[in-house]
N, C-alpha and C positions, 0 to 999 in steps of 0.2 A: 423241516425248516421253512418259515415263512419266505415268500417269491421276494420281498424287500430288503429281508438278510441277505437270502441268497446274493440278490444284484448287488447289493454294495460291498460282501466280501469281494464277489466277481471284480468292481472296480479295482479294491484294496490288493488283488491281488495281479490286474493290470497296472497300478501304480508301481509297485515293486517290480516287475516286468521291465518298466520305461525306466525306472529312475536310474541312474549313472552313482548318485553318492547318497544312497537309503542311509537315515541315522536314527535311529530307536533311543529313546529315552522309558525308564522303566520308575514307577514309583512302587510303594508297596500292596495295592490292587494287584499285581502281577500273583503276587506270593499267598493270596489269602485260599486258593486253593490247594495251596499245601499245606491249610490249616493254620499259618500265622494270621494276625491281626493286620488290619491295615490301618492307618492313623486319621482319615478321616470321615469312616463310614457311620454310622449310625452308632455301632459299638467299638471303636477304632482307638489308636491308643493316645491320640489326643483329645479325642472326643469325652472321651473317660475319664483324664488327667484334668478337663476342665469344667468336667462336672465333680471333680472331686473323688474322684473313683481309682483304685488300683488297675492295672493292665490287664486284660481278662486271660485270667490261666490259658495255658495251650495244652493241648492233651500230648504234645509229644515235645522232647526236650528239641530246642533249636539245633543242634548240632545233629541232633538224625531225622531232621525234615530231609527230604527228598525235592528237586527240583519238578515241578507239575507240567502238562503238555504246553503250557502259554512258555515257558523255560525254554523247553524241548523244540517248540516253535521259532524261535529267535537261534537255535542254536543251525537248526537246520536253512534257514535262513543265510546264517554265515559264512555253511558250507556251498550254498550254489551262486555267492558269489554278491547276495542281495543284502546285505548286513555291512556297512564301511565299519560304523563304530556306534556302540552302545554304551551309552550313560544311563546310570542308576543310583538312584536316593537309597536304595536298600542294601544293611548292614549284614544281610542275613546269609550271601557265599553262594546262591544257590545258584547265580548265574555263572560261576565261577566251577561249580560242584556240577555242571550239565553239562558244560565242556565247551566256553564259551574261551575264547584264548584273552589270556592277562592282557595284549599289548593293545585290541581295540577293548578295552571295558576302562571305564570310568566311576569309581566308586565314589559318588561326593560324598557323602555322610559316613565314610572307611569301610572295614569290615571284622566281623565278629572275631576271627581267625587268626588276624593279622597285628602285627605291629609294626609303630612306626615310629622314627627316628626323629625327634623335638628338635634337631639340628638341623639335619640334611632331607627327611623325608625318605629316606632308605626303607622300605616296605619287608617283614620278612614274618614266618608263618610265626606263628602264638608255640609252636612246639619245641622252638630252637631254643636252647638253655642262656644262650648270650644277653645279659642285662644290657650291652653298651654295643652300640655302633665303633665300624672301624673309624668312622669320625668323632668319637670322643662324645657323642652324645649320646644319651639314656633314651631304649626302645619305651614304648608308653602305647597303651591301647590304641588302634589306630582310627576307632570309632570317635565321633565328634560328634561333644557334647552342646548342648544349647549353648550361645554365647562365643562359642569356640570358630577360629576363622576354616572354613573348609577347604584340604589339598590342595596348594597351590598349582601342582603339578596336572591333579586331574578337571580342577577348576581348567584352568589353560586351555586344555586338551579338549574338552566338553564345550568352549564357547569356539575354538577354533572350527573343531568339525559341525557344528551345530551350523557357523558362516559357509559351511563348503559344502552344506547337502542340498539337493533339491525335493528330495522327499523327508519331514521330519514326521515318524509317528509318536506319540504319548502313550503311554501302555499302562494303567493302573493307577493314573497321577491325577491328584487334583489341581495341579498345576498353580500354584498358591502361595508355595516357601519360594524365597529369593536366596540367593541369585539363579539358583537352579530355574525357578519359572520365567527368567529371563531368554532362555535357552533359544523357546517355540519362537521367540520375537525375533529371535536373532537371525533362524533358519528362515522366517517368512520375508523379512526385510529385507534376502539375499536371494531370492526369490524360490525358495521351497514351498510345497506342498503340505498342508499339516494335516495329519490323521488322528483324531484323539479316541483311545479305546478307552473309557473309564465310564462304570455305573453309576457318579456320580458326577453334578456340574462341574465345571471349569470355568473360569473367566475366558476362556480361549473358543466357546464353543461357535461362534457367530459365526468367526474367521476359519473355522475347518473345513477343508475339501471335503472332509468324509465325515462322518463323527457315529461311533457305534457306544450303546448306552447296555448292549448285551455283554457277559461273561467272555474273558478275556480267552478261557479254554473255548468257547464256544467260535469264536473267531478267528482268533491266530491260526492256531493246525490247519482249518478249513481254506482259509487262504492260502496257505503253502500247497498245500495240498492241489489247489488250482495254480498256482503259481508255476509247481512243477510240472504243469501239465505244456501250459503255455511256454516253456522252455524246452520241451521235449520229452520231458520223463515219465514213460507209462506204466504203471504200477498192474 
């Protein structure tokens, strides 16, 4: 590892140290090493969609992707107490599937898995036989499509916490789609710290305390991994 990574994981992982209400925001850069697409890289799935192009095959069906060590990262994170709440643009479970717990995760764009209630917003797995909520309305994929207004509930919850952190990181986001890329603004006007992990630009990058342009596996684990140290745990 280059001495300039090295020093600014070391920050990244003094920042989580110090912060009181860390809040992680996740786009689909998180997931591309689990072999999904991300949507705005170079072959990405909207990069493709507007050049005209289909979605590039995935070598393994979505449903048996496995979560990768940047997943694994965020999960560990939440167990030593440095994770408040994590929002994510990605439909794909996996944060979900790494053992991240339901009540801080924020799905805006839904989840593959899941269905939800056109009435009440009643969330429940894609496995349950029941067409109909006990409130009289019909379950419906719970993914949101273009055009479509995103979860009231986890909208809510993702600008609230986003006002209450003093550390906001970006993890795999081009930071770009609205209302979600509203979030970072939200966190820094409240006077949080912004961290942005993504290999590609941001409009956010000026304004970041930190800003890493490397592999999200390559950074996440590594900072915890010091993080843990600095809190006491020796491996």
């Amino acid at each position: 590892m280059n001495k300039d990574l090295d020093q600014r994981i070391q920050t990244l992982a003094r920042l989580f140290y110090d912060a009181k209400y860390p809040v992680v925001f996740t786009g689909a850069g998180i997931s591309t090493e689990s072999g999904l697409p991300d949507f705005r890289g170079p072959d990405g799935v909207w990069t493709r969609r507007d050049k005209g192009l289909p979605p590039k095959p995935t070598s393994t069906p979505w449903h048996e992707v496995e979560p990768n060590p940047g997943h694994l990262a965020l999960v560990e994170l939440q167990r030593l107490g440095k994770l408040r709440f994590l929002i994510s643009q990605n439909i794909d479970n996996l944060h979900l599937k790494s053992g991240i717990p339901p009540d801080i995760l924020a799905e805006l764009h839904g989840n593959l898995t899941k269905q939800r209630c056109r009435k009440c917003g009643n969330q429940v797995d894609r496995t349950e036989e029941s067409k109909c909520c006990e409130c009289g309305g019909e379950y419906k994929t719970s993914v949101v499509d273009f055009g479509e207004s995103l979860p009231e509930r986890d909208l809510m919850l993702s600008f609230e916490h986003s006002r209450r952190s003093d550390l906001f990181v970006a993890v795999g986001s081009s930071l770009t789609v609205t209302p979600a890329a509203l979030m970072p603004r939200e966190a820094m006007n409240s006077g949080a710290k912004l961290v942005i992990i993504n290999q590609g630009d941001t409009p956010f990058d000026r304004r970041a305390s930190l800003r890493f342009h490397e592999g999200i596996g390559e950074v996440l684990p590594k900072a915890v991994k010091k993080l843990k140290r600095l809190l006491g745990y020796f491996e």
